[in-house]
Z-matrix of the N, CA and C atoms (Angstrom, degrees):
N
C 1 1.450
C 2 1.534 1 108.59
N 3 1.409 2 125.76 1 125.96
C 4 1.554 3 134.05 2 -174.29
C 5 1.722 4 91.59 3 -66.53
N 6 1.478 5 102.83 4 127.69
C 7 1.483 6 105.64 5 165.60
C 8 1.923 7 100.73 6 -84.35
N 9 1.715 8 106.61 7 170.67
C 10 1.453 9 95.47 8 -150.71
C 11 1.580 10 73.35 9 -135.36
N 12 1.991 11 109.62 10 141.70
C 13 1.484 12 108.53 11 -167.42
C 14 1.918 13 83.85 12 -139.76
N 15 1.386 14 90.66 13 160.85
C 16 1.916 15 101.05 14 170.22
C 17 1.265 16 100.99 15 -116.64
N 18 1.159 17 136.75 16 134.84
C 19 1.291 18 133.22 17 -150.84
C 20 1.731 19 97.56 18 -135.74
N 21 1.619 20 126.50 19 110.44
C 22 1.217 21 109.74 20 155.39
C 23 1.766 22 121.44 21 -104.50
N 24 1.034 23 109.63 22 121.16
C 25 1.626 24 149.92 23 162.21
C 26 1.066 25 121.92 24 -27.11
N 27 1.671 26 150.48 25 50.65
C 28 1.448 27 136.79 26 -142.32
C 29 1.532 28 104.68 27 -87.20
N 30 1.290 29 118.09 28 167.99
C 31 1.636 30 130.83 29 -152.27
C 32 1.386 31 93.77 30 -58.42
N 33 1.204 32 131.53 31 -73.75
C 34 0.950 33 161.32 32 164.02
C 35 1.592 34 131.17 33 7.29
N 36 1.618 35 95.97 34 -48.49
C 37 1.733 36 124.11 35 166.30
C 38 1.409 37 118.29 36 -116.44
N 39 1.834 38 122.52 37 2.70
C 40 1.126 39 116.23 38 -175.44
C 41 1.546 40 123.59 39 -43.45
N 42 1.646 41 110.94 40 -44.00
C 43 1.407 42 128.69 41 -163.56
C 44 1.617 43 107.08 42 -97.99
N 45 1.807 44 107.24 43 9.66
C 46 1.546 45 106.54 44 154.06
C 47 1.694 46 120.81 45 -60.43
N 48 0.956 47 105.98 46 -167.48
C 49 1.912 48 115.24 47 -176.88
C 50 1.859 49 94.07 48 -120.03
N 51 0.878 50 120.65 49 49.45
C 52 1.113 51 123.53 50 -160.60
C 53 2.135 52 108.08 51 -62.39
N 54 1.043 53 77.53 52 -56.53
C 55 1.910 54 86.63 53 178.50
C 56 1.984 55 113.40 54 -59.70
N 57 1.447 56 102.64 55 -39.28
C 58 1.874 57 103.02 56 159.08
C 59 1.256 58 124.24 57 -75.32
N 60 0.703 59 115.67 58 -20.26
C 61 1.665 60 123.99 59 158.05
C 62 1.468 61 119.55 60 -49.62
N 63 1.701 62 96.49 61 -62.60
C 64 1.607 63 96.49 62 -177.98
C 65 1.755 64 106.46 63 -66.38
N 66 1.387 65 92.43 64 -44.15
C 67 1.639 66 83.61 65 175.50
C 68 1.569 67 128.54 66 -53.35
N 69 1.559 68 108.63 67 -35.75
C 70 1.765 69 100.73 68 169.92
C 71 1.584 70 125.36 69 -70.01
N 72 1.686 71 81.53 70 -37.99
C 73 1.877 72 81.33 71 -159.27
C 74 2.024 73 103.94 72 -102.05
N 75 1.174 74 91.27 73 15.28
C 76 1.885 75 89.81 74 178.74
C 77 1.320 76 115.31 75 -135.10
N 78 1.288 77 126.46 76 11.70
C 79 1.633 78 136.36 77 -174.92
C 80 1.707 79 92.65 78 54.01
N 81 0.895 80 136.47 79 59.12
C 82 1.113 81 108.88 80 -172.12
C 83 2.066 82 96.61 81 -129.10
N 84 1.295 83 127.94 82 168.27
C 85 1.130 84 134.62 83 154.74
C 86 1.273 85 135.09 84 -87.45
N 87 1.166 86 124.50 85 118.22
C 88 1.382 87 90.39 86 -147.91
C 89 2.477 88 81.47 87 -109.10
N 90 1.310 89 107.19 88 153.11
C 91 1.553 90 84.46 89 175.78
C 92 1.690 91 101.95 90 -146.58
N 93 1.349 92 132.59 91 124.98
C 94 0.935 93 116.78 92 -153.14
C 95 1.782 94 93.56 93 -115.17
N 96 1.724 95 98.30 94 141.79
C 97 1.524 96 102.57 95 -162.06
C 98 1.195 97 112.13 96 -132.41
N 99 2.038 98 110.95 97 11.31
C 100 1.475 99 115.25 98 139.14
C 101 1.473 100 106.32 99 -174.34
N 102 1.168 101 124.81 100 175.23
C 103 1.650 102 119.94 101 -167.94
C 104 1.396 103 97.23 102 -162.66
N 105 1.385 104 115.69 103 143.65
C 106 1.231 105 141.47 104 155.33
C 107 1.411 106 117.26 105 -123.85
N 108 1.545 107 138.20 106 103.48
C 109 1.116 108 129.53 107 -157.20
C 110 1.862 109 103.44 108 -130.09
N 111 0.952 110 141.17 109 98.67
C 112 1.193 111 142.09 110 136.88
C 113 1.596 112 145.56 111 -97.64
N 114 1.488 113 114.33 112 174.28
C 115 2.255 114 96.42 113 -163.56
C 116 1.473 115 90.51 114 -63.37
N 117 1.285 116 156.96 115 6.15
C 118 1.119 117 118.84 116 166.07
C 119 1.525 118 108.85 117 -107.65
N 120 1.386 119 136.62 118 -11.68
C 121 1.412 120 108.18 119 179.29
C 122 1.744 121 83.27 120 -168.96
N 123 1.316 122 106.40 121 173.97
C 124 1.591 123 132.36 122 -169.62
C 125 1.767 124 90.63 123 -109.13
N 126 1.181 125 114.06 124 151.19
C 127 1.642 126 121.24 125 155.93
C 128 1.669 127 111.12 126 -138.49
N 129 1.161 128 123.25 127 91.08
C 130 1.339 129 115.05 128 178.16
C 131 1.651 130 112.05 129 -122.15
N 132 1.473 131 86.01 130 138.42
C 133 1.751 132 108.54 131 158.63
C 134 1.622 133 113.23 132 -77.26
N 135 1.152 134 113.49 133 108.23
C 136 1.912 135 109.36 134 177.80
C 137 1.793 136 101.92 135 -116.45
N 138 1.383 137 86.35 136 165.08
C 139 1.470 138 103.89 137 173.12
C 140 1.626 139 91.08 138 -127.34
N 141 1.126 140 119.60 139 135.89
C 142 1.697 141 126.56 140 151.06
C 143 1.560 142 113.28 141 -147.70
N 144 1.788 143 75.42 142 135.75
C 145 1.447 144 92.55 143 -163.70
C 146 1.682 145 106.75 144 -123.59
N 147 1.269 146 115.05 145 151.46
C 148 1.640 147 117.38 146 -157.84
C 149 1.532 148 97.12 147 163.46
N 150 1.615 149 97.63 148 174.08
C 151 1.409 150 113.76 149 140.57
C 152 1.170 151 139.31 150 -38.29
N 153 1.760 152 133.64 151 105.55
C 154 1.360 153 124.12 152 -169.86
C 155 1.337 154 129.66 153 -42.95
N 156 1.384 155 110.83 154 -33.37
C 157 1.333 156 107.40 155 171.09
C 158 1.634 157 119.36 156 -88.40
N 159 1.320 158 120.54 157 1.57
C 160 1.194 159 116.24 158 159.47
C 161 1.654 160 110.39 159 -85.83
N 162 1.032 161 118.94 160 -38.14
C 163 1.341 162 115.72 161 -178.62
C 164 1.717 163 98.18 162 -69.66
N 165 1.180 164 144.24 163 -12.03
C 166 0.891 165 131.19 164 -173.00
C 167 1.658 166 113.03 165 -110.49
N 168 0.981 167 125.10 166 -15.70
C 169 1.506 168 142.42 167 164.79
C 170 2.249 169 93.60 168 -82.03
N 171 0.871 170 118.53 169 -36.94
C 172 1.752 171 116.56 170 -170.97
C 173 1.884 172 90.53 171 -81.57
N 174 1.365 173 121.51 172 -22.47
C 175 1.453 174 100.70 173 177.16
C 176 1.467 175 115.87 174 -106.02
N 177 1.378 176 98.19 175 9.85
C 178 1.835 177 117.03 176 -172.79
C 179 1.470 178 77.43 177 -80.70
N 180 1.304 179 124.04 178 -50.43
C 181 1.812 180 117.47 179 -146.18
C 182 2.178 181 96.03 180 -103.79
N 183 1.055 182 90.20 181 3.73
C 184 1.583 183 83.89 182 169.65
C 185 1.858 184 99.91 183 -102.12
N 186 1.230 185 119.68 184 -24.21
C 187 1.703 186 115.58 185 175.12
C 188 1.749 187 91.38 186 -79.10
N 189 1.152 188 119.65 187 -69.50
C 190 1.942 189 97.67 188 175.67
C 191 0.993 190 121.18 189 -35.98
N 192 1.723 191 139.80 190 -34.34
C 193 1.608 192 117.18 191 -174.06
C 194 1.828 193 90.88 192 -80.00
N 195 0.957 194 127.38 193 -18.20
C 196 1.485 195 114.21 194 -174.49
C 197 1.870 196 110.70 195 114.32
N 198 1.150 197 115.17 196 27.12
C 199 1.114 198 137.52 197 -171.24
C 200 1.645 199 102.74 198 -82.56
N 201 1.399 200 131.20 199 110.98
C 202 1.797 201 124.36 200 152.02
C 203 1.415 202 128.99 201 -34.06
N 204 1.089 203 142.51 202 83.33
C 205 1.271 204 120.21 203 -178.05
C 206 1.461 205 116.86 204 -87.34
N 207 1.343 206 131.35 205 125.41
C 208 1.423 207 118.26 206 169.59
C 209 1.738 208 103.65 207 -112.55
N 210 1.057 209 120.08 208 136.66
C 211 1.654 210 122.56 209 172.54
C 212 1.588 211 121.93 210 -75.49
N 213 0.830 212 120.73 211 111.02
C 214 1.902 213 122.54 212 177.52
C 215 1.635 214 101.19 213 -90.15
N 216 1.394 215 102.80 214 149.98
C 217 1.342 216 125.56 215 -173.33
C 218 1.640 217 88.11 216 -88.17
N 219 1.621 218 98.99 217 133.57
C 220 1.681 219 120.25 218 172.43
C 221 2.102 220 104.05 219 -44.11
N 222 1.081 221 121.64 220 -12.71
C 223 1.654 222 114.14 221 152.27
C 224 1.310 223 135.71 222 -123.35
N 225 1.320 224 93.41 223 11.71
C 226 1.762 225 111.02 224 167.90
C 227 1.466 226 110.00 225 -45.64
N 228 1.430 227 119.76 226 132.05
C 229 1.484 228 119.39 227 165.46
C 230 1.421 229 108.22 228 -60.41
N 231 1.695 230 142.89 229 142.42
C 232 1.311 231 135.71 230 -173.67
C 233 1.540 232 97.54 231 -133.53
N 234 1.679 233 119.17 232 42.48
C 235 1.220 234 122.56 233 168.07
C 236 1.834 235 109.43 234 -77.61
N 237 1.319 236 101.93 235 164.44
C 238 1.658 237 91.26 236 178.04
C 239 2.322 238 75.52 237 -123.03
């Protein structure tokens, strides 16, 4: 089951590849299920789905680039 994250985006890494990333280097899926993106920050609703410990090593390295993570409950609405 894809655990479901709100993701804020700081200025800084907006215009990274941030979501192919997790997909190359974390087995992970990455599925995005809403976005607000402007030059100052990213706002995304994600789903990623994988191996727990890949999904959990892919949000270890999204809190190092400086990434928000908030966790949504598996029936949380993930509209923005």
């Amino acid at each position: 089951m894809p655990r479901k994250y709100f993701l804020t985006i700081p200025k800084e890494i907006v215009g990274e590849p941030i979501l192919y990333t997790l997909g190359r280097d974390f087995s992970v899926v990455p599925n995005i299920r809403g976005a607000t993106i402007s030059d100052d920050q990213a706002l995304m609703a994600v789903e990623l789905e994988g191996d727990e410990t890949e999904v959990e090593r892919a949000v270890a390295w999204l809190l190092e680039r400086g990434v928000k993570i908030e966790g949504l409950k598996p029936d949380q609405e993930t509209r923005l």
